[in-house]
SERO-4910 file (N, C-alpha, C, O; in steps of 0.05 Angstrom, whole numbers):
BEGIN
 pado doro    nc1    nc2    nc3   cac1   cac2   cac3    cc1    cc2    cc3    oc1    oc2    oc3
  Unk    A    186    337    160    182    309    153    204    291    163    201    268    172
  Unk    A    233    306    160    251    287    171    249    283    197    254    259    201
  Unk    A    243    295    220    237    302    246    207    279    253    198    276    275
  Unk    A    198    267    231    172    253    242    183    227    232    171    207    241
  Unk    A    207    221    210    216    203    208    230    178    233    228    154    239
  Unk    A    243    202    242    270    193    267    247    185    277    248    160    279
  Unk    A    219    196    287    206    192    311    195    161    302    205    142    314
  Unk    A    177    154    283    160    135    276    196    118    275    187     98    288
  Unk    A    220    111    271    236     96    262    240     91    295    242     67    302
  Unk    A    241    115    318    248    102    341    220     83    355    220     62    368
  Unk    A    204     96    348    171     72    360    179     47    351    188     28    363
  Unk    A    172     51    325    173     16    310    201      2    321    202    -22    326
  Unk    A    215     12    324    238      3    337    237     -8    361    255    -23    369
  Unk    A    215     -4    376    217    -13    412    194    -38    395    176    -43    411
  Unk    A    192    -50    373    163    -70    377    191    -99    375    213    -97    364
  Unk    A    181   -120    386    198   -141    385    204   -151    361    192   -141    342
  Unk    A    227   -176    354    219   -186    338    200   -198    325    179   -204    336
  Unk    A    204   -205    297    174   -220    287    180   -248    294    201   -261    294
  Unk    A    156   -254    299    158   -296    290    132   -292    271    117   -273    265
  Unk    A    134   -316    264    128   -318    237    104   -339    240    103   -360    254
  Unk    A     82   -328    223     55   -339    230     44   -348    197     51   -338    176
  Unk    A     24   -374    203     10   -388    185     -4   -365    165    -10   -345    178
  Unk    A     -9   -363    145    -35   -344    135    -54   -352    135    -55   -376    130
  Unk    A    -80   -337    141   -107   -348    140   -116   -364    126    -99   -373    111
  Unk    A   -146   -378    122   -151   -379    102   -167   -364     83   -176   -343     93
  Unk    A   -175   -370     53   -189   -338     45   -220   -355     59   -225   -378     63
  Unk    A   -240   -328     63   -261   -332     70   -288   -338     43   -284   -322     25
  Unk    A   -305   -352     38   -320   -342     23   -343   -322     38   -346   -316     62
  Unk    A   -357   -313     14   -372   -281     22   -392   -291     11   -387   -307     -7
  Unk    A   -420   -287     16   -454   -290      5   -451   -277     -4   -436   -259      2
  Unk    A   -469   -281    -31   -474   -264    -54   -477   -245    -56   -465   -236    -75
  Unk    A   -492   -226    -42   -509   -202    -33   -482   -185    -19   -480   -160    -18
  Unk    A   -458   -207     -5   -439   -178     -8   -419   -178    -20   -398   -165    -16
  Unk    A   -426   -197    -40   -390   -202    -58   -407   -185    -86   -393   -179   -105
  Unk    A   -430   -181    -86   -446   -155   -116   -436   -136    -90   -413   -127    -93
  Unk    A   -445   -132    -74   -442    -96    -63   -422    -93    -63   -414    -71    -71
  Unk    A   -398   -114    -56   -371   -104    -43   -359    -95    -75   -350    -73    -80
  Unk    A   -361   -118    -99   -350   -115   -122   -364    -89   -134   -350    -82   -153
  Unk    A   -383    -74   -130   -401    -53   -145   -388    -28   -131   -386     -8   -145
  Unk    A   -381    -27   -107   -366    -10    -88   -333     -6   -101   -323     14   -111
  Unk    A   -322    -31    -97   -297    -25   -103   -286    -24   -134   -266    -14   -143
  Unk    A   -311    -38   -148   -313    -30   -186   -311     -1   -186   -292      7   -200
  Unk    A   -324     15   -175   -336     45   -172   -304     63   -177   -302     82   -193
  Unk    A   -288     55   -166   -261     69   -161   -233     58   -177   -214     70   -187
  Unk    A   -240     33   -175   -208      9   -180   -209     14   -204   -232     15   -214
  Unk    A   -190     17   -217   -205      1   -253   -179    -24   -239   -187    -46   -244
  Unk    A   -158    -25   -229   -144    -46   -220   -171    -67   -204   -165    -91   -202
  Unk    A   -184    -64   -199   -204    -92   -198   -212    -97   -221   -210   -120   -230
  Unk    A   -223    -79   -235   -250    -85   -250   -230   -106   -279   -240   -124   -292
  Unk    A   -199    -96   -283   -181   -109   -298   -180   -151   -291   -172   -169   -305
  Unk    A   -191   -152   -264   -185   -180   -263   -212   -201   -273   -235   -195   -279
  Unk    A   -205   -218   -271   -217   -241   -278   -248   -254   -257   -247   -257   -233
  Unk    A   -264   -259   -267   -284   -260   -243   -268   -280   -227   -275   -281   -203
  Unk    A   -251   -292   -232   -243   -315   -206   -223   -294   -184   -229   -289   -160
  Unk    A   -204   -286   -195   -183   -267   -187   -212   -237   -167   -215   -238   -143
  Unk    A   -220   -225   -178   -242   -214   -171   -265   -224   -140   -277   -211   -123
  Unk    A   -261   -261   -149   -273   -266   -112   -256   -263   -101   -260   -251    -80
  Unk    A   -232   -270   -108   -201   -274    -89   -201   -244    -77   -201   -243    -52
  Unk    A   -201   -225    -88   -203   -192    -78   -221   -191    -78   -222   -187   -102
  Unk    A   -252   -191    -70   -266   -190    -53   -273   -202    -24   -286   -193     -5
  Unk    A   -259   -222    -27   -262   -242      0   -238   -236     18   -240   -237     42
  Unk    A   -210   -226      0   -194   -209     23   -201   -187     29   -202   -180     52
  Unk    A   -206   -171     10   -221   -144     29   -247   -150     51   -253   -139     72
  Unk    A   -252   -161     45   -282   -172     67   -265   -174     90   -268   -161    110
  Unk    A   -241   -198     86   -229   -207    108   -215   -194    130   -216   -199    154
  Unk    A   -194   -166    111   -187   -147    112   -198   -127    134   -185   -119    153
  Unk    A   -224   -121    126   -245   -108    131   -251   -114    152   -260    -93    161
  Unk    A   -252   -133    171   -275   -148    194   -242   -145    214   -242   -150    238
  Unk    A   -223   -139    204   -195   -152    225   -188   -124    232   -168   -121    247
  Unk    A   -202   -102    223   -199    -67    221   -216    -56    250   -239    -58    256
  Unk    A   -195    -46    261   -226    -17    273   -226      3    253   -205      3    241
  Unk    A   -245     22    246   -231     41    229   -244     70    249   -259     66    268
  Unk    A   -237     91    241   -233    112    267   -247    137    239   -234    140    218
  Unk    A   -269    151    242   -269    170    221   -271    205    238   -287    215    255
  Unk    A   -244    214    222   -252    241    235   -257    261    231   -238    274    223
  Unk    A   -282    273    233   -293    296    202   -309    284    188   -308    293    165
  Unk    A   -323    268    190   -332    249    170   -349    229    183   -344    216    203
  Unk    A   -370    228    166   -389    212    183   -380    174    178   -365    165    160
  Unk    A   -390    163    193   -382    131    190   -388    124    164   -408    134    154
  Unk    A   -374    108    151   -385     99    130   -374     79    117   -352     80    108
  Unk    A   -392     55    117   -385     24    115   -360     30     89   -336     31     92
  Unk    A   -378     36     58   -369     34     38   -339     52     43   -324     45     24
  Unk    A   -324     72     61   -305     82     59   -292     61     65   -273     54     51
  Unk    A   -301     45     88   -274     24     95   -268      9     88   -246     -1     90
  Unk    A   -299     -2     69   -287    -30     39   -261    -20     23   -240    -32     19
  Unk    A   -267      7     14   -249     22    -16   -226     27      5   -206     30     -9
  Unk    A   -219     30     31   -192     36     40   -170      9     45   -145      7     44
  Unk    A   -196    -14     51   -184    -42     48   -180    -50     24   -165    -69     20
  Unk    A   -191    -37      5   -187    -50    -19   -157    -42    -30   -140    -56    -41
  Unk    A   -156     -7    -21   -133     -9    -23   -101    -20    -15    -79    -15    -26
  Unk    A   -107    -33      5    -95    -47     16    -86    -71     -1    -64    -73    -11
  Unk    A   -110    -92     -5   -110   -112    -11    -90   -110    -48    -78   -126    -62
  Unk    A    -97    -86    -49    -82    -80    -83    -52    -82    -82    -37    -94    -98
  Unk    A    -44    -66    -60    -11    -69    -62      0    -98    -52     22   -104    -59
  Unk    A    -18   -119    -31     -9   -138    -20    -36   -167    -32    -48   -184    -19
  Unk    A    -35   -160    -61    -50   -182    -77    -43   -207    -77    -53   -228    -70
  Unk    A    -15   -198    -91      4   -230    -92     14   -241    -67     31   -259    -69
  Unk    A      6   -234    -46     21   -245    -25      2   -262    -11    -22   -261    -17
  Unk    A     10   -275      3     -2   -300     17    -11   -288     46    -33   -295     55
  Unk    A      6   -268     63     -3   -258     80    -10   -228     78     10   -214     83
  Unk    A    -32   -216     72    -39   -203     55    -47   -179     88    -40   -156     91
  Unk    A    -63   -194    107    -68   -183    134    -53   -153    148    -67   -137    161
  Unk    A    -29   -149    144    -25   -133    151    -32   -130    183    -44   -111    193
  Unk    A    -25   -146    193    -38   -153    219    -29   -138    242    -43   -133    261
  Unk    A     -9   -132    241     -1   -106    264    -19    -83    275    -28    -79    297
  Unk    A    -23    -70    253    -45    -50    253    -70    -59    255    -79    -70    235
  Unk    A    -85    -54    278   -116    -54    281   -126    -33    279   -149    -34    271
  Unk    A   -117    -10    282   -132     17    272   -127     32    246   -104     40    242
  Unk    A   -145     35    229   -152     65    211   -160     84    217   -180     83    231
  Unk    A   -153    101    211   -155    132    219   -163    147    197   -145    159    185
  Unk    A   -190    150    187   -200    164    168   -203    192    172   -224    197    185
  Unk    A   -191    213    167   -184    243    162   -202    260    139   -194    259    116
  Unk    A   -224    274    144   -230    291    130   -213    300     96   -218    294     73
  Unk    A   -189    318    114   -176    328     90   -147    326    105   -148    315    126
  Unk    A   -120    335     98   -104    341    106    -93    349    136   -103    370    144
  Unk    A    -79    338    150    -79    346    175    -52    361    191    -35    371    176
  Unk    A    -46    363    219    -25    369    238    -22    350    251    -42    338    260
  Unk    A      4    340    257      8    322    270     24    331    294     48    334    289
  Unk    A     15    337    325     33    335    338     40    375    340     20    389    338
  Unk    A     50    381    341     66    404    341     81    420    311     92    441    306
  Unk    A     71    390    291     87    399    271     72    423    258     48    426    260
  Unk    A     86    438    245     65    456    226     63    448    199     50    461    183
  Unk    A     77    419    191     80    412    161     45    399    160     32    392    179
  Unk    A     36    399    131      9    386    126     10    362    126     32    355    117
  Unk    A     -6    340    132      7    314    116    -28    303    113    -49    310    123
  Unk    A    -19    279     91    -47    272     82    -43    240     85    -56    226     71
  Unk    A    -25    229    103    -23    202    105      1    202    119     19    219    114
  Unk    A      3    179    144     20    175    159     20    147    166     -2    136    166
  Unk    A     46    133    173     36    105    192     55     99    210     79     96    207
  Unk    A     38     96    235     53     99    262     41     78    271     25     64    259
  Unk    A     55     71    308     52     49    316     23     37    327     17     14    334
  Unk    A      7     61    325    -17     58    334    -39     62    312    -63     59    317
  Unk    A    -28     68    287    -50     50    260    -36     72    237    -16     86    232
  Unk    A    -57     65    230    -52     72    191    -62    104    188    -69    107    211
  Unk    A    -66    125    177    -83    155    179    -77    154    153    -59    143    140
  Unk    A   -104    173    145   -103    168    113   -124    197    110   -145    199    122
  Unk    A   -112    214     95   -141    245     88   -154    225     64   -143    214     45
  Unk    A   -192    226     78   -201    214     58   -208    231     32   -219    219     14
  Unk    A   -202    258     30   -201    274     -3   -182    270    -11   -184    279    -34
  Unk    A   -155    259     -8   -130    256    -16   -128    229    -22   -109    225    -36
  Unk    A   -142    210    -15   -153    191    -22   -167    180    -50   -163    160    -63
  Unk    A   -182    197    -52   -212    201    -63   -186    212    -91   -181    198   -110
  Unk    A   -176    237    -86   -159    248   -110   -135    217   -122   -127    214   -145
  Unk    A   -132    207   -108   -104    192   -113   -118    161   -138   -104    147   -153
  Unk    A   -146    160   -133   -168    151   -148   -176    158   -171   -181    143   -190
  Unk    A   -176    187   -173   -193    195   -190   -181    202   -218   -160    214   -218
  Unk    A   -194    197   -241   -182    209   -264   -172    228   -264   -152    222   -278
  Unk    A   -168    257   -258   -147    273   -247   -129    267   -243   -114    285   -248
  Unk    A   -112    237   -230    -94    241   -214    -83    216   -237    -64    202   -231
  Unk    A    -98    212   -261    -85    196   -271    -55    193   -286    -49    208   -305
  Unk    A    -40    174   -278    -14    174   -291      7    196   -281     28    204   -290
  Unk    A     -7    201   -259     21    221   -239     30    216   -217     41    233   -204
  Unk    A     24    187   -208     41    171   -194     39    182   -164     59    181   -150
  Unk    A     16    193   -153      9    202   -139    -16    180   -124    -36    178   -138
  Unk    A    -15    165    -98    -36    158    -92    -28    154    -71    -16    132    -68
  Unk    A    -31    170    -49    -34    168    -13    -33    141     -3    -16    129     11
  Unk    A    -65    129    -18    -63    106      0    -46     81     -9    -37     67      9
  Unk    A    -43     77    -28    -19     55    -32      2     62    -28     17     43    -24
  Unk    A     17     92    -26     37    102    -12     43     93     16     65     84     21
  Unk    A     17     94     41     26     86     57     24     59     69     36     50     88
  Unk    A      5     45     50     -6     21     46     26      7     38     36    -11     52
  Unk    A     33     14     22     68     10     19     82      1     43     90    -21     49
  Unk    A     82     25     58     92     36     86     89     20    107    106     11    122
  Unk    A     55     15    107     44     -8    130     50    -34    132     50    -49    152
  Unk    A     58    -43     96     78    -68     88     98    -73     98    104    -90    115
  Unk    A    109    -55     87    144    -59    113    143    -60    131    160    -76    137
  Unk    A    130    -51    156    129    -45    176    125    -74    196    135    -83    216
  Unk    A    105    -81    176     85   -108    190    106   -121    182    106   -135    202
  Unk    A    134   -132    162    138   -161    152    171   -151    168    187   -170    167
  Unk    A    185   -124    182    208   -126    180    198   -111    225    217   -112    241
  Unk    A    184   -105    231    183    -94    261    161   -107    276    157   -101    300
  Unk    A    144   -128    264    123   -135    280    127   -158    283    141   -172    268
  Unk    A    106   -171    314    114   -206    314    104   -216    300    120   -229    287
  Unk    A     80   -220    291     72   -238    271     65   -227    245     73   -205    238
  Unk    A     48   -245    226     33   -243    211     54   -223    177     46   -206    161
  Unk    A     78   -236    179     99   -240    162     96   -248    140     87   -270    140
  Unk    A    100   -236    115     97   -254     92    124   -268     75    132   -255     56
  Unk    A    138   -293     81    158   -300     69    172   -287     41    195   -279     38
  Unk    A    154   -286     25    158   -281     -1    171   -257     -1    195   -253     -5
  Unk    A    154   -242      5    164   -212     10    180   -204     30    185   -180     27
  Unk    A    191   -215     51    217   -215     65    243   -220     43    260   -203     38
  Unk    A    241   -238     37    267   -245     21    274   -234     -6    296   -231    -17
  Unk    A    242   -226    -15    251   -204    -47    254   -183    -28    275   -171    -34
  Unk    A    242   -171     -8    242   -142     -5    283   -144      7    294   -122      2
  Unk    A    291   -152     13    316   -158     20    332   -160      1    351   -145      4
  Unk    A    333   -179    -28    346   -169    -53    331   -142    -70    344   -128    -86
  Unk    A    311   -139    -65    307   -109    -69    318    -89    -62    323    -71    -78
  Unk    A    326    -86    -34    339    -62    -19    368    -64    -35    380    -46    -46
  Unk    A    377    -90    -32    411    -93    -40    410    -82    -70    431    -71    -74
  Unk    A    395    -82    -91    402    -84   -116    393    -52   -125    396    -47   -149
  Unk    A    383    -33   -110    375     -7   -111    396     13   -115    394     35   -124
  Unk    A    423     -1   -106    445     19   -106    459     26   -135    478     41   -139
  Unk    A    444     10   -155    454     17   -180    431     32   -188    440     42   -209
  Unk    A    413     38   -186    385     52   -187    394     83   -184    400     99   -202
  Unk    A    394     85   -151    404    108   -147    423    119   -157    423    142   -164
  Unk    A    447    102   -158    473    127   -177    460    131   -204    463    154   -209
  Unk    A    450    122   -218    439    129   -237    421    150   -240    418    161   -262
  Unk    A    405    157   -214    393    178   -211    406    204   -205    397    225   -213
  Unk    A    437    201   -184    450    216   -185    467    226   -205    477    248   -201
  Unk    A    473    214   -225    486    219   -247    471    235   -260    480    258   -265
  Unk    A    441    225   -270    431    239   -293    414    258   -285    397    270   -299
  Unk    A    419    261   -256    405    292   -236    367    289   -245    349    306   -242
  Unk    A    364    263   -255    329    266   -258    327    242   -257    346    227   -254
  Unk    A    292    231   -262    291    208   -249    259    210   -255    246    231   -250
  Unk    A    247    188   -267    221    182   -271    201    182   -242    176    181   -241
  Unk    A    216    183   -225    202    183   -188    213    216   -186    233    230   -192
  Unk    A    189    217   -172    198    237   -153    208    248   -140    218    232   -123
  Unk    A    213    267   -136    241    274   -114    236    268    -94    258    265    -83
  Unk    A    211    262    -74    206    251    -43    214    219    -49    210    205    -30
  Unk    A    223    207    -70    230    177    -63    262    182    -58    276    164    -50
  Unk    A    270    202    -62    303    197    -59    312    213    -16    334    218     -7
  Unk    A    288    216     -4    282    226     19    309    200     36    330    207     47
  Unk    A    302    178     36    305    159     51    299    126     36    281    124     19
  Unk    A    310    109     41    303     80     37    274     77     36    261     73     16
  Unk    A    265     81     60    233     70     62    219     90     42    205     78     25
  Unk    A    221    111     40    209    132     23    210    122    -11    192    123    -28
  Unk    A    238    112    -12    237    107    -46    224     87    -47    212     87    -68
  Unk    A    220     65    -32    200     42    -35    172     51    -32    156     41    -47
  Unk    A    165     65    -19    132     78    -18    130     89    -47    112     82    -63
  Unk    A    153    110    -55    144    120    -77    142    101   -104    125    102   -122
  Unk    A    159     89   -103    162     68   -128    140     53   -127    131     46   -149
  Unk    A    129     46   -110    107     22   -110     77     48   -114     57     37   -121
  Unk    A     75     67   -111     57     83   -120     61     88   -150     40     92   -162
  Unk    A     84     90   -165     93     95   -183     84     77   -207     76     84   -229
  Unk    A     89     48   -195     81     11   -198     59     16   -208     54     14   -232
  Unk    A     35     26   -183     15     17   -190     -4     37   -205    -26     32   -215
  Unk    A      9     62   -204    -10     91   -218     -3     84   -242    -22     76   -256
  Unk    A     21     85   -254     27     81   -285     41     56   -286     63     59   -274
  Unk    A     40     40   -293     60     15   -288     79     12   -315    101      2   -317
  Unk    A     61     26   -341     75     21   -363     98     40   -361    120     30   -362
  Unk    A     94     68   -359    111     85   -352    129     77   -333    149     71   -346
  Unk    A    134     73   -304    146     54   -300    166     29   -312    189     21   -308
  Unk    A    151     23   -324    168     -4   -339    185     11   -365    207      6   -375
  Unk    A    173     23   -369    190     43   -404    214     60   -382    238     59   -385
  Unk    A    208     65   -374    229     86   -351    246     77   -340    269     85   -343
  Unk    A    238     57   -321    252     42   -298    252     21   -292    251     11   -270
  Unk    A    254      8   -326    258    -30   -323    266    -45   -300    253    -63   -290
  Unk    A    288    -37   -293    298    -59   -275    286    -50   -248    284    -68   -231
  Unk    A    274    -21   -241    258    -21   -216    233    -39   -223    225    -55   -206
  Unk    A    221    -36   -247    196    -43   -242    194    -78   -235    179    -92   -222
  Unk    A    221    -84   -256    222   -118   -245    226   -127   -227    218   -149   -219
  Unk    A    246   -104   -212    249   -117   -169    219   -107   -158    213   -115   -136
  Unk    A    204    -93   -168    171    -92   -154    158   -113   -170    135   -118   -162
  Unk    A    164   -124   -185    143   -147   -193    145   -172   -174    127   -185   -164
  Unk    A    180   -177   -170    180   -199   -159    171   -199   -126    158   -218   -118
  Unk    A    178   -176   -106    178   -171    -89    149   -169    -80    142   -171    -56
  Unk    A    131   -165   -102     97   -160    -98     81   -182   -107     58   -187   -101
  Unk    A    101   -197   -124     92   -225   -132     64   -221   -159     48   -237   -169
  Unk    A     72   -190   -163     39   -173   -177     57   -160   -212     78   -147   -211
  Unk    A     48   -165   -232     51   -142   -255     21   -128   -257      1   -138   -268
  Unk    A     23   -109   -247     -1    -94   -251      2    -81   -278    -20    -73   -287
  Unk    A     16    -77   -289     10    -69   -330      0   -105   -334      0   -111   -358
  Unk    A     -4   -119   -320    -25   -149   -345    -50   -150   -332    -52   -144   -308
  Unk    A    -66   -155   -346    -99   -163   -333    -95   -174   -316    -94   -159   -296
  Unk    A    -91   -208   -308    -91   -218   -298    -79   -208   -265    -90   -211   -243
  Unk    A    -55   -198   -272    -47   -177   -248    -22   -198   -233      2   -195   -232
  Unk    A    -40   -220   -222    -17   -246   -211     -2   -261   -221    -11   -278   -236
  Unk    A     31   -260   -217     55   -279   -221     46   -307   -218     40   -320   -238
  Unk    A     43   -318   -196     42   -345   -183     14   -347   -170      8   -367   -158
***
């Protein structure tokens, strides 16, 4: 894993700086696909089905938007519209409160059967994000969803959906989200009292793959955010309040949006 780190840190590294671009506007959606899209992504979210019908067009009309700005790539797996609504949707969940929500670097998804090899490696992995798109195992997916996997802070795709965040607002030219540059920047600085605290008391409400690397404890925490958020917040107050501001999102309230 460390060996696929250096590699994806030296790619994203050759992309230029960002400049900094307008955000869209949101689209409206006809009726006929704002019931399918909402009946699709109801099916899985209970983080949708928690919002408000207004909040609810707002995440349907970005996933739509989301959706149409995607190639998606399926391998093992037959095409299938409704996989790529629920993979945008996950998307659109970690980058709700934000204004540039696009993720616009990445034009490809890479939909995976189950677990894969990457390269030469012999390690498994069920989600990766590199310079040429997003890869995601869609059963690892599917698990990171499902009541099984509830409250164990486990979910692939907002893990790398995390991942694809940073990537797009701190290595790509455009399609930047202000907000989240400047918390994710007092976020990084204010982590160092986090961590000794983790080193002191040798445990830690996260996982041991968040203490891997910087980028890693931010993937894991923001999976952490959004699988259990109360747990989270009883555990790791002051993490969970630098992910509220930085996501602009409290996912423990209905409503879900700060501003």
């Amino acid at each position: 894993m460390q060996s696929l780190l250096r590699r994806l840190n030296k790619l994203f590294a050759r992309v230029p700086p960002r400049v900094s671009a307008t955000p869209a506007e949101e689209v409206e959606v006809d009726e006929a696909t704002f019931n399918h899209y909402s009946f699709v992504i109801g099916s899985v979210f209970s983080y949708f089905n928690d919002l408000s019908p207004e909040s609810k067009k707002k995440f349907v009309q970005r996933v739509y938007q989301f959706r149409s700005q995607k190639r998606f790539h399926y391998i093992g797996l037959e095409n299938n519209e409704d996989t790529a609504v629920l993979v945008s949707s996950s998307a659109i969940q970690v980058t709700f409160g934000l204004k540039n929500y696009h993720l616009s670097y990445f034009k490809d998804i890479y939909i995976l059967a189950d677990a894969y090899h990457m390269d030469n490696d012999d390690e498994l992995y069920i989600g990766h994000v590199a310079p040429d798109g997003i890869y995601l195992s869609w059963k690892h997916f599917l698990y990171g969803y499902s009541y099984k996997s509830k409250n164990d802070n486990i979910n692939v795709a907002v893990h790398e959906m995390a991942h694809a965040l940073l990537h797009n607002n701190f290595f790509a030219q455009y399609g930047a989200d202000l907000h989240f540059r400047l918390n994710y920047e007092k976020f990084s600085t204010s982590t160092g009292q986090i961590l000794a605290d983790v080193i002191t008391r040798r445990r830690s409400y996260l996982r041991s793959y968040a203490f891997s690397n910087m980028h890693e404890f931010w993937a894991v925490s923001v999976e952490a955010f959004f699988e259990n958020p109360s747990g989270l917040k009883q555990n790791m107050p002051d993490l969970y309040d630098a992910l509220c501001r930085v996501l602009n999102q409290d996912p423990g309230t209905k409503e879900k949006l700060l501003a």
